[in-house]
CHARMM internal coordinates of N, CA and C (Angstrom, degrees):
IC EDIT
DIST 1 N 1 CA 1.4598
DIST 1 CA 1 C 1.5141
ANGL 1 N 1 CA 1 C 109.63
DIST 1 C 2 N 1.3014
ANGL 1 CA 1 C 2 N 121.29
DIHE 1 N 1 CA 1 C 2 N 149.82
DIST 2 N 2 CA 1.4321
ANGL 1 C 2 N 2 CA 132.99
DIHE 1 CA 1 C 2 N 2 CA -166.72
DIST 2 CA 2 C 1.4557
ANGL 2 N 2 CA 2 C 89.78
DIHE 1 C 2 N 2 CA 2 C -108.19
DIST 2 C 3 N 1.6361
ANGL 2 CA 2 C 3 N 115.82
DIHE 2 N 2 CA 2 C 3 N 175.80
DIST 3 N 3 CA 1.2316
ANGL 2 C 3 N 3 CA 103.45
DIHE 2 CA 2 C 3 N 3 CA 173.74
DIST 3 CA 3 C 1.3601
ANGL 3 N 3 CA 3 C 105.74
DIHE 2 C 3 N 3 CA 3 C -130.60
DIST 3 C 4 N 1.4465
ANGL 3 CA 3 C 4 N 95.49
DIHE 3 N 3 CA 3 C 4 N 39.81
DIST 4 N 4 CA 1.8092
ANGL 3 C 4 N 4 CA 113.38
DIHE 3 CA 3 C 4 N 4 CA 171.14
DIST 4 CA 4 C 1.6524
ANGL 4 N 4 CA 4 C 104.23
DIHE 3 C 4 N 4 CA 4 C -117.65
DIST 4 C 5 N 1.5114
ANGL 4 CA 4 C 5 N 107.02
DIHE 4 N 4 CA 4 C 5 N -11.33
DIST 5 N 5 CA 1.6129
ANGL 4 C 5 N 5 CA 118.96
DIHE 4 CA 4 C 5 N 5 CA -159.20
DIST 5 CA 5 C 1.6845
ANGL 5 N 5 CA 5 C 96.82
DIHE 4 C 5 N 5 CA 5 C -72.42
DIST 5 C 6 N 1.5204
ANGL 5 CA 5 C 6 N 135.83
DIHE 5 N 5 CA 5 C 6 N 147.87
DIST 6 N 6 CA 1.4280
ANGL 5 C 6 N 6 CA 146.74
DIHE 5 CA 5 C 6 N 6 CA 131.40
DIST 6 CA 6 C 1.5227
ANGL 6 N 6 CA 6 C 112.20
DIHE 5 C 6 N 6 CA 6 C 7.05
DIST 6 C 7 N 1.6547
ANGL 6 CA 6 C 7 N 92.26
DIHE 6 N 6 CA 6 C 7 N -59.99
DIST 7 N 7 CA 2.0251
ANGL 6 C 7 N 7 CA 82.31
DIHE 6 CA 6 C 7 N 7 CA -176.40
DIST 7 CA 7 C 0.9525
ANGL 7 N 7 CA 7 C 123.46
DIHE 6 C 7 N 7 CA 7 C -128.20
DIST 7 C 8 N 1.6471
ANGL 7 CA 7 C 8 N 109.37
DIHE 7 N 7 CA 7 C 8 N 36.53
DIST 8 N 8 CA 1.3176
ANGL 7 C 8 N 8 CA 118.14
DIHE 7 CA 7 C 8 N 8 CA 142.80
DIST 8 CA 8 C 1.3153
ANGL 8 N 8 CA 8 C 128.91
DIHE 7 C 8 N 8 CA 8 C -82.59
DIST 8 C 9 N 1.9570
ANGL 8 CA 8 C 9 N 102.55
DIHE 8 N 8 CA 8 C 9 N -26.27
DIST 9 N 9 CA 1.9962
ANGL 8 C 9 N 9 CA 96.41
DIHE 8 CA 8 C 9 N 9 CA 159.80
DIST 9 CA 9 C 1.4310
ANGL 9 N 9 CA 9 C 101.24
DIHE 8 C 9 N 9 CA 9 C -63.73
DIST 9 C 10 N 1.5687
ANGL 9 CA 9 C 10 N 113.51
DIHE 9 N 9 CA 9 C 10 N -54.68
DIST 10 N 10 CA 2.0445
ANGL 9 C 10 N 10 CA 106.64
DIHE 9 CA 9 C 10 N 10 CA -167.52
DIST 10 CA 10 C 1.3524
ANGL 10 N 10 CA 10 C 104.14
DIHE 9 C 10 N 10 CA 10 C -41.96
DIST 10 C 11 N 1.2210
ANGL 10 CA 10 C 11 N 118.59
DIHE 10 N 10 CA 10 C 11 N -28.12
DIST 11 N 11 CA 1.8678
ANGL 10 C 11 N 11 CA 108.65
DIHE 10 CA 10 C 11 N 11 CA 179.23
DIST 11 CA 11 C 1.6230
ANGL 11 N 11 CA 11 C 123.29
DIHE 10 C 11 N 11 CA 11 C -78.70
DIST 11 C 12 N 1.4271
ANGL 11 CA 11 C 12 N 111.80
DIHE 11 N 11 CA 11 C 12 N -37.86
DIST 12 N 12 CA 1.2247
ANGL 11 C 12 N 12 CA 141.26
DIHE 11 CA 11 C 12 N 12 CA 174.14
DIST 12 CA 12 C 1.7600
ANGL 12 N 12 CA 12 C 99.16
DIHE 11 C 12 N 12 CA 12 C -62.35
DIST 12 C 13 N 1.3703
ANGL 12 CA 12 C 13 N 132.81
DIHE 12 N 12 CA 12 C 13 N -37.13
DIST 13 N 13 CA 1.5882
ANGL 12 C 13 N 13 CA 132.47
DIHE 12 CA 12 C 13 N 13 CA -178.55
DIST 13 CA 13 C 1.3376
ANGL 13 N 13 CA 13 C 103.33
DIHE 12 C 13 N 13 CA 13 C -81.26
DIST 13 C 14 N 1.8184
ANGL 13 CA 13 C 14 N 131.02
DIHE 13 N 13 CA 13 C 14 N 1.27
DIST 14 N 14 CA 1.4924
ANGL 13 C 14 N 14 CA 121.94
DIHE 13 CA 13 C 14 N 14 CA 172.28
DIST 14 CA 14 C 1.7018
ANGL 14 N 14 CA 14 C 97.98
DIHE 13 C 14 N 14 CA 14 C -78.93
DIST 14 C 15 N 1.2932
ANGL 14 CA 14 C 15 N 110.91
DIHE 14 N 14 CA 14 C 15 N -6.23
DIST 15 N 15 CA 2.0828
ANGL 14 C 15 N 15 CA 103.81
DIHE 14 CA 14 C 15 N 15 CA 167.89
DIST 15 CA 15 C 1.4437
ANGL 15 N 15 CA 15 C 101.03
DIHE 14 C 15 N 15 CA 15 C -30.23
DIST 15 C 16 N 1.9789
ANGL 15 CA 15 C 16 N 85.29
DIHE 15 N 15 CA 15 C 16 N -60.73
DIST 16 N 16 CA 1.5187
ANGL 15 C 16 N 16 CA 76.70
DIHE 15 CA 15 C 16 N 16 CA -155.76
DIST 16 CA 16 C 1.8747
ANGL 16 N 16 CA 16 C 140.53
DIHE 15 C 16 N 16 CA 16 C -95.02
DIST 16 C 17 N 1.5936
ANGL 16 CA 16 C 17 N 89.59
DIHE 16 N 16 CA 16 C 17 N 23.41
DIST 17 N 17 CA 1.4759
ANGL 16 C 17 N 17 CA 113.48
DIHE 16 CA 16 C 17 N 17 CA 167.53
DIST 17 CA 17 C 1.5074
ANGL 17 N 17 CA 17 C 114.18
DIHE 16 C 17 N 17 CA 17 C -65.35
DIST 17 C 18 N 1.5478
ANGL 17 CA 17 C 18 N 131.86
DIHE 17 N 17 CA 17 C 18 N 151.52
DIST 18 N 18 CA 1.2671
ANGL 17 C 18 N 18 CA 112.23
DIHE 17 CA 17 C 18 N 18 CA -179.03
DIST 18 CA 18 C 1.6401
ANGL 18 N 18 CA 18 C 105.70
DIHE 17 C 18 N 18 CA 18 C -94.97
DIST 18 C 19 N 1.6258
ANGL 18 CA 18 C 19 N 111.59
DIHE 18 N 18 CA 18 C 19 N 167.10
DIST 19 N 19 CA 1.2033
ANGL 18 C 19 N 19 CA 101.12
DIHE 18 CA 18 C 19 N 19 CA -150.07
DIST 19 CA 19 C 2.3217
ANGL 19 N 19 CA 19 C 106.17
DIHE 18 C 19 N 19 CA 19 C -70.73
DIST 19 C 20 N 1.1419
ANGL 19 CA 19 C 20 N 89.66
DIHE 19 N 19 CA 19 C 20 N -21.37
DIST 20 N 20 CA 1.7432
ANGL 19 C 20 N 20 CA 111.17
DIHE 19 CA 19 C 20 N 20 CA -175.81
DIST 20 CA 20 C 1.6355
ANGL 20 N 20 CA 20 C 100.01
DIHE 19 C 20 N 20 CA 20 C -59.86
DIST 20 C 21 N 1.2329
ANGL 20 CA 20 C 21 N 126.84
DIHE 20 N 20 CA 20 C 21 N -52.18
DIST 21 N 21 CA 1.4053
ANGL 20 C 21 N 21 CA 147.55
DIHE 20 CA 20 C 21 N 21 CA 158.58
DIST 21 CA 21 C 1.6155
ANGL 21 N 21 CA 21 C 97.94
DIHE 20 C 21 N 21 CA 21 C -27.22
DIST 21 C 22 N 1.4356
ANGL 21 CA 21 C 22 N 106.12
DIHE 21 N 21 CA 21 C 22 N -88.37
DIST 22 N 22 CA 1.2319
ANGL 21 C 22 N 22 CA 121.15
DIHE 21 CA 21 C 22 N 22 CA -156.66
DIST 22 CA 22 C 1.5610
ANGL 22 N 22 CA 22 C 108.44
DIHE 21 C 22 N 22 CA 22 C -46.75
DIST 22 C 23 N 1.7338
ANGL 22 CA 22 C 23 N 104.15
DIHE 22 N 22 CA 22 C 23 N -45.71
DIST 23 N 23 CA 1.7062
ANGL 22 C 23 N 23 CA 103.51
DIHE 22 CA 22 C 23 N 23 CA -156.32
DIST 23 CA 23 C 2.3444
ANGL 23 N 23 CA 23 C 92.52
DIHE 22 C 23 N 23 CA 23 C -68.02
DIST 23 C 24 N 1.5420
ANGL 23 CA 23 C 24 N 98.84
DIHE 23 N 23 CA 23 C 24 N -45.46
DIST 24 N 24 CA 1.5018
ANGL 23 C 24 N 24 CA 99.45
DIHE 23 CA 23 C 24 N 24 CA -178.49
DIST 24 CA 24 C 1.4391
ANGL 24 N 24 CA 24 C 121.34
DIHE 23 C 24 N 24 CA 24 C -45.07
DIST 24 C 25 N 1.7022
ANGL 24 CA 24 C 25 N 118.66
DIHE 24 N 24 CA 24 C 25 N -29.71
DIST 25 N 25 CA 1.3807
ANGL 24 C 25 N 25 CA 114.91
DIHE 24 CA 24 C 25 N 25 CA 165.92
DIST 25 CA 25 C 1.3181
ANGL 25 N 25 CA 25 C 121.96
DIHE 24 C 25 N 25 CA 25 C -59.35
DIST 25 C 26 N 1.6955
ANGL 25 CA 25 C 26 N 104.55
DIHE 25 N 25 CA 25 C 26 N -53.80
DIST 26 N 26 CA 1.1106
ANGL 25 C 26 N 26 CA 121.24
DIHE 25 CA 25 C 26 N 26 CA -177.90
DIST 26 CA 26 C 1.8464
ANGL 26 N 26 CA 26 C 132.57
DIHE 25 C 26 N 26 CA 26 C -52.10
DIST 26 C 27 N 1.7042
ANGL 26 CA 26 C 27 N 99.26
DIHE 26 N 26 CA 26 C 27 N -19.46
DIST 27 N 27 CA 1.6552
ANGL 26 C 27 N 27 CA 105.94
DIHE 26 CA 26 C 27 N 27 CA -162.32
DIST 27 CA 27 C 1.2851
ANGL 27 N 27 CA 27 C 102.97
DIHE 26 C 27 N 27 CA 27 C -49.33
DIST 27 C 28 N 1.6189
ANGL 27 CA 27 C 28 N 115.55
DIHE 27 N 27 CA 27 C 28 N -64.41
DIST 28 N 28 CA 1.4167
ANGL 27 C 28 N 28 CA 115.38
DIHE 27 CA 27 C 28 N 28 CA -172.10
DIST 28 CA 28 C 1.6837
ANGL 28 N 28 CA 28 C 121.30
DIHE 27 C 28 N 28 CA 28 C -66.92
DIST 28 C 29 N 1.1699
ANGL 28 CA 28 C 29 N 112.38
DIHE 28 N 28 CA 28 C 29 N 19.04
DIST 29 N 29 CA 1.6394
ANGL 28 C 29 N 29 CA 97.23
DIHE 28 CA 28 C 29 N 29 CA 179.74
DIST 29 CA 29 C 1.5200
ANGL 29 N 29 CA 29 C 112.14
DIHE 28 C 29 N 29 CA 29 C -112.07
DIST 29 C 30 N 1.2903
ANGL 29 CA 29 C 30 N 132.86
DIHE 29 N 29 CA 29 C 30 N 151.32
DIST 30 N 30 CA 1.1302
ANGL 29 C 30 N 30 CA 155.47
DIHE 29 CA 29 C 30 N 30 CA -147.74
DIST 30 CA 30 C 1.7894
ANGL 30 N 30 CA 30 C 104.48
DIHE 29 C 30 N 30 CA 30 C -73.34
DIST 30 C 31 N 1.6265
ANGL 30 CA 30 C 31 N 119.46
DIHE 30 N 30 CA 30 C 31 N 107.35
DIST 31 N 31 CA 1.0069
ANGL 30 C 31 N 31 CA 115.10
DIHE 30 CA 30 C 31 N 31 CA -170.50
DIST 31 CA 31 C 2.1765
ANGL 31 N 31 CA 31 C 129.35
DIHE 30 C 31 N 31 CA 31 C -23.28
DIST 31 C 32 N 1.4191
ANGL 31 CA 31 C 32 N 99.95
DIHE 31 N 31 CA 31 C 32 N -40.67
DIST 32 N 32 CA 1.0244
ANGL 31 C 32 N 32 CA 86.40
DIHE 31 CA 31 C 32 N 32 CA -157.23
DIST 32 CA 32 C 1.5440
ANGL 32 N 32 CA 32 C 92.25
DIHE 31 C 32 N 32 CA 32 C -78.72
DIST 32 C 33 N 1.5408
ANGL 32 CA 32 C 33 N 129.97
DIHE 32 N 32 CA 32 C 33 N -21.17
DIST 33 N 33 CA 1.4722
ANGL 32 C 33 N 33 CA 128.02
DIHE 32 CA 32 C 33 N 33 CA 179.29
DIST 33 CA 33 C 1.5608
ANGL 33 N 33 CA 33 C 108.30
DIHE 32 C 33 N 33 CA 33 C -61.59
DIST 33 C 34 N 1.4775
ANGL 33 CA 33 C 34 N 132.76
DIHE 33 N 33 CA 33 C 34 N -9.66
DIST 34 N 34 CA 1.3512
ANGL 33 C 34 N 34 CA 130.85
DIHE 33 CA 33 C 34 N 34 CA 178.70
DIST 34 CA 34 C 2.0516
ANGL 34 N 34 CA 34 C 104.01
DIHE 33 C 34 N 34 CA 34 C -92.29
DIST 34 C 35 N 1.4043
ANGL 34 CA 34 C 35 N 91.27
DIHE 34 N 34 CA 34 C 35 N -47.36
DIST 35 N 35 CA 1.8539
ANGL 34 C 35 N 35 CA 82.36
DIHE 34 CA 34 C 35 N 35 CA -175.58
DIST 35 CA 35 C 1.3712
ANGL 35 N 35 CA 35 C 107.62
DIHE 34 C 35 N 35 CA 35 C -63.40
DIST 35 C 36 N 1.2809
ANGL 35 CA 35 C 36 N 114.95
DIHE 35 N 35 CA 35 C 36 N -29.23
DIST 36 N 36 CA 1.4644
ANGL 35 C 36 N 36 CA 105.65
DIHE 35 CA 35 C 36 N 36 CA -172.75
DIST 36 CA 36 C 1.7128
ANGL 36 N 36 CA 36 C 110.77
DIHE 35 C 36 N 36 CA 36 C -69.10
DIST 36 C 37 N 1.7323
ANGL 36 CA 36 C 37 N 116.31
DIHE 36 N 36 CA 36 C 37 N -30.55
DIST 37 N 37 CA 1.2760
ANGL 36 C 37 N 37 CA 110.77
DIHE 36 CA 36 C 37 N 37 CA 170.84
DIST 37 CA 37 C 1.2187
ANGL 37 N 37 CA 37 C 123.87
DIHE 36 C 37 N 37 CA 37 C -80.07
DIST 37 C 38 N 1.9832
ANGL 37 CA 37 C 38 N 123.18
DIHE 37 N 37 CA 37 C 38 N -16.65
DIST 38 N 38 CA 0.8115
ANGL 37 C 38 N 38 CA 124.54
DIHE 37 CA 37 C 38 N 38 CA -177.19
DIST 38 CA 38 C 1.9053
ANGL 38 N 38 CA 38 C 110.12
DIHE 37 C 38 N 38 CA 38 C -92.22
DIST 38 C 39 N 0.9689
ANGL 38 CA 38 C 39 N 100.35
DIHE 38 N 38 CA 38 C 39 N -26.85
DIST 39 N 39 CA 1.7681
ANGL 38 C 39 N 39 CA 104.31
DIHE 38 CA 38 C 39 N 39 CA 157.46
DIST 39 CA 39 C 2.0410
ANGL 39 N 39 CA 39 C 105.04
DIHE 38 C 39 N 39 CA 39 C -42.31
DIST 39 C 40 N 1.1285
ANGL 39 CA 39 C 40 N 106.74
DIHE 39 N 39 CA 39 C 40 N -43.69
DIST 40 N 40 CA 1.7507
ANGL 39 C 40 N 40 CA 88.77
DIHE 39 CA 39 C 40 N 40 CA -162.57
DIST 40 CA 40 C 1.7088
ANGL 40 N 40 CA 40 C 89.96
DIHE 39 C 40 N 40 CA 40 C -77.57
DIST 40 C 41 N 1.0043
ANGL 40 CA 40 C 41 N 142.18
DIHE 40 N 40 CA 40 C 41 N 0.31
DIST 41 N 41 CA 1.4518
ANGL 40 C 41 N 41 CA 134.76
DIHE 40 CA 40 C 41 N 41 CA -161.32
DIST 41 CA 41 C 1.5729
ANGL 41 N 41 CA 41 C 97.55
DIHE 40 C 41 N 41 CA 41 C -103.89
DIST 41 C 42 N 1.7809
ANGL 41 CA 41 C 42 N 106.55
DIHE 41 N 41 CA 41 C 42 N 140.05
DIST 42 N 42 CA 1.3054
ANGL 41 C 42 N 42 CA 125.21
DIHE 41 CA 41 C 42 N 42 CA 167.81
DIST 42 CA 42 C 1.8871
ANGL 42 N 42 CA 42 C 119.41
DIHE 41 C 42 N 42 CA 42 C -26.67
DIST 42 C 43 N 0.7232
ANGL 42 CA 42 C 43 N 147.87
DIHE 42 N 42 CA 42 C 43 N 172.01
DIST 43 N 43 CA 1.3613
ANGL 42 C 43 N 43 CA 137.73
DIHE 42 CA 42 C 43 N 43 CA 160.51
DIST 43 CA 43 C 1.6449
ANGL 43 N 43 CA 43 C 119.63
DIHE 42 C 43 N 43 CA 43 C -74.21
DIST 43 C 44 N 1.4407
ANGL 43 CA 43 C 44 N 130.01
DIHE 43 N 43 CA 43 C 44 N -35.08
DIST 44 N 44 CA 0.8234
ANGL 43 C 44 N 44 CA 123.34
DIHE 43 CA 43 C 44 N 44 CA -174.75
DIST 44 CA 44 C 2.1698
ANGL 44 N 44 CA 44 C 104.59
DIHE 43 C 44 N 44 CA 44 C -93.69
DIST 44 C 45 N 0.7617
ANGL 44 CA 44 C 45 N 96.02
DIHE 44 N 44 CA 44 C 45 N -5.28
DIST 45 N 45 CA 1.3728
ANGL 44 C 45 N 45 CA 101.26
DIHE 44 CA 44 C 45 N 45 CA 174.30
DIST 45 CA 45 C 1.1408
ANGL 45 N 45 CA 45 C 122.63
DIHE 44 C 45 N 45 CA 45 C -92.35
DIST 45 C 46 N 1.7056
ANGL 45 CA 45 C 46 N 112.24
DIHE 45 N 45 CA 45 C 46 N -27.99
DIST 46 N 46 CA 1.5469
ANGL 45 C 46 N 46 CA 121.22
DIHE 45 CA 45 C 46 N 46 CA 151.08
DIST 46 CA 46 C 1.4374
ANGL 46 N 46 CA 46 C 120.02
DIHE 45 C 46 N 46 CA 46 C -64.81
DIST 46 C 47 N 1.4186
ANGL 46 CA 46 C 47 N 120.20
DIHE 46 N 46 CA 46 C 47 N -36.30
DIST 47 N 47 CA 1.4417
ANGL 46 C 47 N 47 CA 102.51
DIHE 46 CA 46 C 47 N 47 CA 165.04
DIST 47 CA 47 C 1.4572
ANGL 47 N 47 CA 47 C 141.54
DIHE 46 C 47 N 47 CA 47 C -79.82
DIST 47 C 48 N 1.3926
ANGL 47 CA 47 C 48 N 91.02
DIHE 47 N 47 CA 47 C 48 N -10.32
DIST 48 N 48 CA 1.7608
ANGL 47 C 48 N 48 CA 91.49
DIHE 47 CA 47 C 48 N 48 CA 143.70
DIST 48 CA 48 C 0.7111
ANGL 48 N 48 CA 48 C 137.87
DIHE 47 C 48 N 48 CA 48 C -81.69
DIST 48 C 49 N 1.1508
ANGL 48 CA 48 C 49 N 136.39
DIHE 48 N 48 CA 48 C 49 N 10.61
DIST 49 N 49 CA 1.3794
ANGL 48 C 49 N 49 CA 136.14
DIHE 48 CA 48 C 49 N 49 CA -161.28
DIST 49 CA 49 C 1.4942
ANGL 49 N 49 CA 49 C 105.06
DIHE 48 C 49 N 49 CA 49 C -122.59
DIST 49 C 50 N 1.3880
ANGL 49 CA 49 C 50 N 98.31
DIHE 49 N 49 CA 49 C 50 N -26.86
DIST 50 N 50 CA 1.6424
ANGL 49 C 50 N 50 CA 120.75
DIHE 49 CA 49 C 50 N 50 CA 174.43
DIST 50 CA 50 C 1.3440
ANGL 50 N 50 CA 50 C 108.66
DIHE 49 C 50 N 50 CA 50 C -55.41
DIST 50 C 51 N 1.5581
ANGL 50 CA 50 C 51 N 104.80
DIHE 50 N 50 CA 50 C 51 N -57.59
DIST 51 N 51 CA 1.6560
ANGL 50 C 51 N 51 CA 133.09
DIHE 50 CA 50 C 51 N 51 CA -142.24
DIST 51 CA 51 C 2.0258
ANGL 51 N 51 CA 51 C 81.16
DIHE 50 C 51 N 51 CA 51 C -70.83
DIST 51 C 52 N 0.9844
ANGL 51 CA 51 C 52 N 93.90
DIHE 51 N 51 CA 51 C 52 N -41.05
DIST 52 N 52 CA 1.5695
ANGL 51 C 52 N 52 CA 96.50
DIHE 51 CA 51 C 52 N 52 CA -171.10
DIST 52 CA 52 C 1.7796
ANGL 52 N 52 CA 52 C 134.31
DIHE 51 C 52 N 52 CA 52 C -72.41
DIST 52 C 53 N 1.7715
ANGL 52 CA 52 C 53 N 91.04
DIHE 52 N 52 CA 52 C 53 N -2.24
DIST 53 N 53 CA 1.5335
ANGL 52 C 53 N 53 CA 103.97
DIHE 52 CA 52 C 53 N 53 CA -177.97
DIST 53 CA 53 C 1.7845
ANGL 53 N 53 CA 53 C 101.12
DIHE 52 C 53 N 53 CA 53 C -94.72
DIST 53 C 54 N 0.6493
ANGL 53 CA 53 C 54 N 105.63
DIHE 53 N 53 CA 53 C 54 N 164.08
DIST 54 N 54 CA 1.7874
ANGL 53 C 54 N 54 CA 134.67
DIHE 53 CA 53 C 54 N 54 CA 167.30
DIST 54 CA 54 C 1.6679
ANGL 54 N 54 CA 54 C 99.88
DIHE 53 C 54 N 54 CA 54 C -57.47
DIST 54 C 55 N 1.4886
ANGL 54 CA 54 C 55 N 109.51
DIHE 54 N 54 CA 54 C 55 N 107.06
DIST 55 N 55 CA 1.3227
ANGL 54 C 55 N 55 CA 111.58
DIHE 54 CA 54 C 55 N 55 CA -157.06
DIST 55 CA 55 C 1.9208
ANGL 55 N 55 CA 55 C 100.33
DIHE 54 C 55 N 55 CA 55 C -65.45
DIST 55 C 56 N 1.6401
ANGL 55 CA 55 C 56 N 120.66
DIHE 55 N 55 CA 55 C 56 N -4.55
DIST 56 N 56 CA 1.2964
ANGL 55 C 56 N 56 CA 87.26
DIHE 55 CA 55 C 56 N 56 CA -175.60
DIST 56 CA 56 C 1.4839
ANGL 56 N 56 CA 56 C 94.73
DIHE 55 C 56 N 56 CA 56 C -82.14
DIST 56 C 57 N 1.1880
ANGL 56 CA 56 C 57 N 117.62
DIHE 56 N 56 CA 56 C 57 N -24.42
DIST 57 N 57 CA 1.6480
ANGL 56 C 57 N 57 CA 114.32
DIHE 56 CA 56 C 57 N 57 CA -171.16
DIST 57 CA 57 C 1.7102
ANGL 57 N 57 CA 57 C 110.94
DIHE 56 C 57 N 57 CA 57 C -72.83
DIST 57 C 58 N 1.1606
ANGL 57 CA 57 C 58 N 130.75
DIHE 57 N 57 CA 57 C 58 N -11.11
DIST 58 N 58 CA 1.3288
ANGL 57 C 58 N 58 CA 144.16
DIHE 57 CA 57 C 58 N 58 CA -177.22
DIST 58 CA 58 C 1.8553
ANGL 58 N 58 CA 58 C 92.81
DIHE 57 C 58 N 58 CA 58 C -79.05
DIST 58 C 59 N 1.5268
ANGL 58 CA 58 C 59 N 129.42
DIHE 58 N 58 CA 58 C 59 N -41.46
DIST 59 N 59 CA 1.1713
ANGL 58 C 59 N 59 CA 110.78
DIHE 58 CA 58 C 59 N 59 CA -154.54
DIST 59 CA 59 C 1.7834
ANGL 59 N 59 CA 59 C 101.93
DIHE 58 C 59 N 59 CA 59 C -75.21
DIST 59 C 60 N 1.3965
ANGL 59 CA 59 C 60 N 91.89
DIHE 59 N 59 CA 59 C 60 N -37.66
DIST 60 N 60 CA 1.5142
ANGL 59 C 60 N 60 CA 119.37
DIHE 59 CA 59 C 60 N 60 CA 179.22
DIST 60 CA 60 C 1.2317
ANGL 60 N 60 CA 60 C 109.75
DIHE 59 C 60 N 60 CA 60 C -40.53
DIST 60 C 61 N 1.3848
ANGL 60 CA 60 C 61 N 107.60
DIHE 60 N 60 CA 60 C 61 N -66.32
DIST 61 N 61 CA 1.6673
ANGL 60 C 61 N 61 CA 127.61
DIHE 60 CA 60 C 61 N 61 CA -173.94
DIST 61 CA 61 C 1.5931
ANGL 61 N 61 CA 61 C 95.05
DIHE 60 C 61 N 61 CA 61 C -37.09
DIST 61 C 62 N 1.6370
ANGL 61 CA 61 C 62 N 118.75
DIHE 61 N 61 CA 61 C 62 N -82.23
DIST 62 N 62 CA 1.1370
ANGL 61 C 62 N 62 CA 151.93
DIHE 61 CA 61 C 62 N 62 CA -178.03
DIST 62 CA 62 C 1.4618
ANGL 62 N 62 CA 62 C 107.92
DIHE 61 C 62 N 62 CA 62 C -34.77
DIST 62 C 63 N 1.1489
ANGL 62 CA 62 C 63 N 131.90
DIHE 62 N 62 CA 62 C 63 N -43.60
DIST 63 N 63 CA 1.7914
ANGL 62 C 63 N 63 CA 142.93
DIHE 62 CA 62 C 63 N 63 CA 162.08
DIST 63 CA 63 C 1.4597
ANGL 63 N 63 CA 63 C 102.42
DIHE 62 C 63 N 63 CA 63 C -53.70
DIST 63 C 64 N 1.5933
ANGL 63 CA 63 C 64 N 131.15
DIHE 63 N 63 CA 63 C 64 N -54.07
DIST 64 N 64 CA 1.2064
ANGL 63 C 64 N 64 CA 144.45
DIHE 63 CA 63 C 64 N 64 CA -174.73
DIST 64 CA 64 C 1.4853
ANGL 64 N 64 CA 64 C 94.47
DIHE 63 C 64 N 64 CA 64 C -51.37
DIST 64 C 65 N 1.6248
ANGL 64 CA 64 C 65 N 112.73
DIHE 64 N 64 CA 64 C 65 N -92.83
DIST 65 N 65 CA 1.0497
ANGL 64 C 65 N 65 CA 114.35
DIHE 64 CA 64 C 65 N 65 CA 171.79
DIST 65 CA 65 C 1.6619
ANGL 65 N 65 CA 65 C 145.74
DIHE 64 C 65 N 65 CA 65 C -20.63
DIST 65 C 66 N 1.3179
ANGL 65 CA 65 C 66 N 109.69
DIHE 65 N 65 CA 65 C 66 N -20.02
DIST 66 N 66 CA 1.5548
ANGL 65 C 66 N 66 CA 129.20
DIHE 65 CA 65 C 66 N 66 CA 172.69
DIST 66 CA 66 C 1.3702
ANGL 66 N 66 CA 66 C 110.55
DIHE 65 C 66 N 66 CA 66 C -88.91
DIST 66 C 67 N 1.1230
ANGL 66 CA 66 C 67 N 106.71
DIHE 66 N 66 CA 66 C 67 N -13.16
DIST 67 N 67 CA 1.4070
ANGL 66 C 67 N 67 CA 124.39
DIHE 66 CA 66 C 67 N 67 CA -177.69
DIST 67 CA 67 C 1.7368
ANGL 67 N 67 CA 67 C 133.87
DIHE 66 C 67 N 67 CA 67 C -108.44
DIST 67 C 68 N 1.9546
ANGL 67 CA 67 C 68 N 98.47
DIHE 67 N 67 CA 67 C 68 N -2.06
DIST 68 N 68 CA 1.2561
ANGL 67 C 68 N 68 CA 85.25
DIHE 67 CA 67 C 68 N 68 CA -176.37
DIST 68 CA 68 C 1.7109
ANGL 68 N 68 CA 68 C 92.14
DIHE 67 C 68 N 68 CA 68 C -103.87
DIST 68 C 69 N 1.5335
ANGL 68 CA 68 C 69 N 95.49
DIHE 68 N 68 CA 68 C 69 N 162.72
DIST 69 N 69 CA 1.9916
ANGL 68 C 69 N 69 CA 111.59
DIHE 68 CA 68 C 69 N 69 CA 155.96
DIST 69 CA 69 C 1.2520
ANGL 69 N 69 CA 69 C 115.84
DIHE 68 C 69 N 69 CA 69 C -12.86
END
COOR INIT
IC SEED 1 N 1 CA 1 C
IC BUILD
């Protein structure tokens, strides 16, 4: 994704999801499909969203995330 691309704003408009929202969509999806959405999010909005997953899936997430581009 570019960050001129279509759904990099649609990713950039989860700001304004609340963070309880966001993590409940997120439980069931496949670690690396969360860092990559949680990469476009502010820093402190990623750690809520963190704080709110199932800490084994949080370490996962967080490994992903250290790891992308």
């Amino acid at each position: 994704l570019s960050a001129t691309s279509p759904a990099s704003r649609t990713l950039e408009s989860l700001e304004m999801v609340d963070a309880k929202s966001l993590s409940n969509f997120l439980i069931n999806e496949h670690p690396q499909t969360i860092s990559v959405i949680l990469a476009h999010l502010e820093p402190e909005k990623k750690g809520e969203v963190l704080k709110r997953l199932p800490e084994s899936l949080q370490a996962e997430v967080v490994l992903r995330l250290s790891n992308l581009d």
